[in-house]
C-alpha angles and dihedrals in degrees: 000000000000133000115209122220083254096052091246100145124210129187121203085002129073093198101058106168105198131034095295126002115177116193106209142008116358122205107191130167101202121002118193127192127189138185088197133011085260101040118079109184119155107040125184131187149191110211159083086306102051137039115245102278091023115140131183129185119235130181094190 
């Protein structure tokens, strides 16, 4: 793992180049994208619902 001056970290890179980059396989239990604080627009979700690497898109 690395943490860039600018607090950019990567896993699996020592060069990430936005907030977090991650080289490699990713578990994740819940992922959340935003275009704004307030604007979730790409969920993804680990559960009963939805099959392990299921997304769906979502304006609300």
């Amino acid at each position: 793992m690395r943490i860039t001056a600018n607090g950019n970290v990567g896993i699996g890179t020592t060069t990430p180049n936005s907030k977090l980059q991650v080289a490699g396989t990713l578990s994740a239990i819940n992922l959340q994208s935003a275009l704004g604080s307030s604007t979730p627009v790409i969920y993804g979700s680990i559960s009963n619902e939805f099959q392990p690497g299921s997304f769906y898109k979502s304006r609300s």
